[in-house]
C-alpha positions in Angstrom: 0.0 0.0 0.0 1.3 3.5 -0.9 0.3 6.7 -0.1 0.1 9.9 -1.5 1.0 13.2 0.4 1.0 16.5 -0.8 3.1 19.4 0.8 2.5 23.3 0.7 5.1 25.6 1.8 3.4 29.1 2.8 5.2 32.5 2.3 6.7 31.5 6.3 7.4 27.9 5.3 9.9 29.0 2.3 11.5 31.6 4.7 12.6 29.2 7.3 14.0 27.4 4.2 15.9 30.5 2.5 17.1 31.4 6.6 18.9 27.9 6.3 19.9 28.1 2.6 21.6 31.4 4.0 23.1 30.2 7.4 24.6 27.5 5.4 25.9 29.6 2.8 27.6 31.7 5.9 29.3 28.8 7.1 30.3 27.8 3.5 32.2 30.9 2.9 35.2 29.5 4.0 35.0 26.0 2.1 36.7 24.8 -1.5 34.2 24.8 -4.2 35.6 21.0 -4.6 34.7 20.7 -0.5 31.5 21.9 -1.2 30.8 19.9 -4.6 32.1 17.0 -1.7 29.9 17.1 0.8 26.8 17.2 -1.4 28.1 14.1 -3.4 28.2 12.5 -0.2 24.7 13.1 0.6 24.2 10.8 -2.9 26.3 8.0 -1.0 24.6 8.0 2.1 20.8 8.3 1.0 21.0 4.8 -1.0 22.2 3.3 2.3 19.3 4.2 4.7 15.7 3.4 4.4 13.9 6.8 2.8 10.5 7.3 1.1 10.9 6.9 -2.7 10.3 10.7 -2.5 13.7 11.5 -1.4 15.4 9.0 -3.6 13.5 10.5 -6.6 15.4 14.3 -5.3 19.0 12.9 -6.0 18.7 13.0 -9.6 18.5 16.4 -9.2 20.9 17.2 -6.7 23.3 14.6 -8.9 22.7 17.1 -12.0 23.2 19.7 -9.9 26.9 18.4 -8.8 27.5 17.1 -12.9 26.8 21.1 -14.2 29.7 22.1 -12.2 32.2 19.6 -12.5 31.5 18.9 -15.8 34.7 20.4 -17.8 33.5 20.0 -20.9 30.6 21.7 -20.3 32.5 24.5 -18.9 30.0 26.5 -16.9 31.0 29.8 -16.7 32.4 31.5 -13.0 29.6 33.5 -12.5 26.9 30.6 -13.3 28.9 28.3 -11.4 28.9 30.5 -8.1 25.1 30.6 -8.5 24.9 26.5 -8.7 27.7 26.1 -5.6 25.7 28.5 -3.8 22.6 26.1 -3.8 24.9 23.4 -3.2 26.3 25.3 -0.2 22.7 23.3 2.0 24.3 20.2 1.4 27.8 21.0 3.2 26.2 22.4 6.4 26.0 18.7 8.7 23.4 21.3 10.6 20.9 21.3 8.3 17.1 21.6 9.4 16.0 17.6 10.1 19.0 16.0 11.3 19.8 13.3 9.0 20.1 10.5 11.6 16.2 10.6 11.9 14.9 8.0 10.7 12.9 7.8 7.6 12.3 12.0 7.8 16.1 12.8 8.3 16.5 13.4 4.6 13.2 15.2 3.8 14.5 18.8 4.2 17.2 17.5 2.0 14.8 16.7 -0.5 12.8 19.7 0.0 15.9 22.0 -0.4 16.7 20.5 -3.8 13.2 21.1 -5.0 13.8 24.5 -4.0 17.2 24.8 -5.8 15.7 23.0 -9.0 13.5 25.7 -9.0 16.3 28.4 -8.9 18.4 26.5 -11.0 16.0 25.3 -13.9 17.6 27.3 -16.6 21.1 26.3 -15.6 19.5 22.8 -15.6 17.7 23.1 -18.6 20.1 24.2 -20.7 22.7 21.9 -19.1 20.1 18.9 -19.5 19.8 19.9 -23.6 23.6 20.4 -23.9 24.1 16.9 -22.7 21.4 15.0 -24.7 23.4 16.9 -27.6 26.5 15.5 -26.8 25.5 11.9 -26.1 23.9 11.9 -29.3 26.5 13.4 -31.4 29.3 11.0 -29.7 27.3 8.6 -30.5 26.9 9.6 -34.1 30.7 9.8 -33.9 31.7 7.0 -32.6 32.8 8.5 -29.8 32.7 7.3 -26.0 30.2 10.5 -24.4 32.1 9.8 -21.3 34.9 11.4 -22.4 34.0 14.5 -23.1 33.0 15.6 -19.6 36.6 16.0 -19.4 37.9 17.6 -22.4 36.1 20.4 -24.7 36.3 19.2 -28.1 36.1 21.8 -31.0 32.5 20.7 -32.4 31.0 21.1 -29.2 32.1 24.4 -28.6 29.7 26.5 -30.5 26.5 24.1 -29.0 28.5 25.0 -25.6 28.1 28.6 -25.8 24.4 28.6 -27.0 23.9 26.6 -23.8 25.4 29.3 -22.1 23.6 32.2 -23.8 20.1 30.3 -23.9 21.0 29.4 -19.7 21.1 33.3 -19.4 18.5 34.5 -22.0 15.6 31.9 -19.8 17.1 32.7 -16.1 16.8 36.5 -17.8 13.1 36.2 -18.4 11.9 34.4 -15.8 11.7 31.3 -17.4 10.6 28.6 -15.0 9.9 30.7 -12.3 6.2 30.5 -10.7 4.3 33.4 -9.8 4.3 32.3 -6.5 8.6 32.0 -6.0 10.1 34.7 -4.4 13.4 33.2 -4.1 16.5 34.6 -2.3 18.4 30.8 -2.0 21.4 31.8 -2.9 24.2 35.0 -3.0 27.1 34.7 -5.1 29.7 33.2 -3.3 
């Protein structure tokens, strides 16, 4: 038996979330971006190992996608863009996060809350990350090239599907694509 539960977050319920996003952010300032992009890659580890609700397992693909934009060479997110994504990250470094994560079966739920939040701020970064990708499978594939390798190299006939990605990324998070009327958000600062 399975059962459904929805969650609304009020105006109040997405401040206490943006109060943490910030706190953590604070105590981020003094962390590697590679610490950071660490700590949240844990979070994928440990997850798998516990008993969660499906809900939570279904956030990691995000938060995963998240970590992949920035390391990603060949994608090459630009500095700027990259703050924006470590920034969100930044929740996943802080071990003082709102549910601690030793409680069982809820421990991860502000976890998974958090990335929804981030997908949200994120989506054009994710977006255009997510089309630059199936681009680049598909063409490796066409190629006869192994897609895997070119997460760590830039490869001249990428590069001009690279910076589209880029400009599109900008042109969407420009006009508020994504956002809902209802999303105020203030997740991140630029680290």
């Amino acid at each position: 038996m399975s059962l459904d539960i929805t969650i609304q977050l009020a105006d109040e319920d997405l401040d206490h979330f943006i109060e943490a996003m910030q706190r953590a952010q604070s105590k981020a300032t003094n962390l590697s971006s590679q610490a950071i992009i660490d700590s949240a890659s844990k979070l994928l580890v440990e997850v798998p190992q516990t008993k969660v609700p499906q809900f939570i397992r279904d956030r990691l693909d995000n938060l995963d996608q998240m970590i992949q934009l920035v390391v990603d060479e060949g994608y090459g997110l630009p500095d700027e863009d990259r703050k924006r994504v470590l920034s969100c990250l930044a929740y996943f470094a802080d071990p003082d996060d709102i549910i601690p994560d030793s409680v069982p079966v809820l421990g991860f739920l502000d976890d998974a809350i958090m990335i929804e939040l981030c997908v949200r701020e994120l989506k054009p970064e994710l977006d255009a990350y997510g089309d630059f990708v199936l681009f680049r499978n598909q063409e490796a594939t066409r190629r006869g090239v192994d897609p895997a390798s070119l997460k760590t190299e830039r490869v001249e006939w990428l590069e001009t599907r690279r910076l589209e990605a880029h400009e599109h990324m900008r042109h969407r998070r420009r006009d508020g694509y994504g956002a809902s009327s209802n999303w105020a958000p203030a997740l991140f600062r630029t680290r």
